[in-house]
C-alpha positions as CSV (number, residue, x, y, z in Angstrom):
1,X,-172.6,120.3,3.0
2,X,-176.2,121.3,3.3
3,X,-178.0,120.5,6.9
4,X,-181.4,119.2,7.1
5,X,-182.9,121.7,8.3
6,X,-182.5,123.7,4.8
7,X,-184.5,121.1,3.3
8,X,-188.4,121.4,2.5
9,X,-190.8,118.7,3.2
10,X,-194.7,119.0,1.4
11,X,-197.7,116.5,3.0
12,X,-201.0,116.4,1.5
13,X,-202.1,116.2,5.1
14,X,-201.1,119.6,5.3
15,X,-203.5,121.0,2.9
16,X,-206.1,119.5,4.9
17,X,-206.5,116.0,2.5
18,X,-206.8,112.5,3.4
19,X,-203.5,111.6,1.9
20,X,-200.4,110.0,3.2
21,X,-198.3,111.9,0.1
22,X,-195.3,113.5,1.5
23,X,-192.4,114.9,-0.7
24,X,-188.7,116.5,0.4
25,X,-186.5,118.7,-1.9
26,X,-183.6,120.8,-1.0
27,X,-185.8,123.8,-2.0
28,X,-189.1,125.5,-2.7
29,X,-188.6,125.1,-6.5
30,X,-187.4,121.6,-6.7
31,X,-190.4,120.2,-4.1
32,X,-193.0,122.3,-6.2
33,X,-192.0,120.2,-9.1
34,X,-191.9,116.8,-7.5
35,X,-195.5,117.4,-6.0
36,X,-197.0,118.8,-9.3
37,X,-197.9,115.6,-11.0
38,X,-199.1,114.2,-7.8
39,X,-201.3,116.8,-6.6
40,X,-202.4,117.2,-10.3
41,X,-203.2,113.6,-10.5
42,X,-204.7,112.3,-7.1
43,X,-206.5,115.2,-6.1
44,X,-207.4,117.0,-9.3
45,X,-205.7,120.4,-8.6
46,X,-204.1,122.6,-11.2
47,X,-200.7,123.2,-10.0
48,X,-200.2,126.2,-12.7
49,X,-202.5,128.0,-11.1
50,X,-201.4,131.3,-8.6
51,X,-203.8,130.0,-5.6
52,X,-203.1,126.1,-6.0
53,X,-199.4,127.1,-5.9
54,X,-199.7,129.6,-3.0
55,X,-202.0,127.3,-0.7
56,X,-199.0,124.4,-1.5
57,X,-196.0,126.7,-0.6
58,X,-197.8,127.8,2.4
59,X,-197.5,124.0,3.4
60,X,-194.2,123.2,2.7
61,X,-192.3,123.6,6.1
């Protein structure tokens, strides 16, 4: 059984927007794809591209 801490939680308030958005996964890979429509979609950011990605994996915690 996996603990909580091992999960990863994404907030748009992380990336410095004025969004209440927040997303949990039990990893990287699986929050990545639960955020990319949103972030694609509310705040007009290409989650394909290498910086977008980088600057949301550096706020996942």
């Amino acid at each position: 059984m996996k603990s909580m801490q091992e999960q990863k939680t994404f907030r748009c308030k992380d990336l410095g927007l004025e969004c209440e958005f927040e997303e949990k996964a039990e990893n990287e890979n699986e929050l990545m794809k639960r955020i990319e429509g949103h972030v694609q979609t509310a705040h007009q950011m290409n989650p394909q591209e290498p910086e977008t990605q980088e600057k949301i994996r550096k706020a996942m915690k």
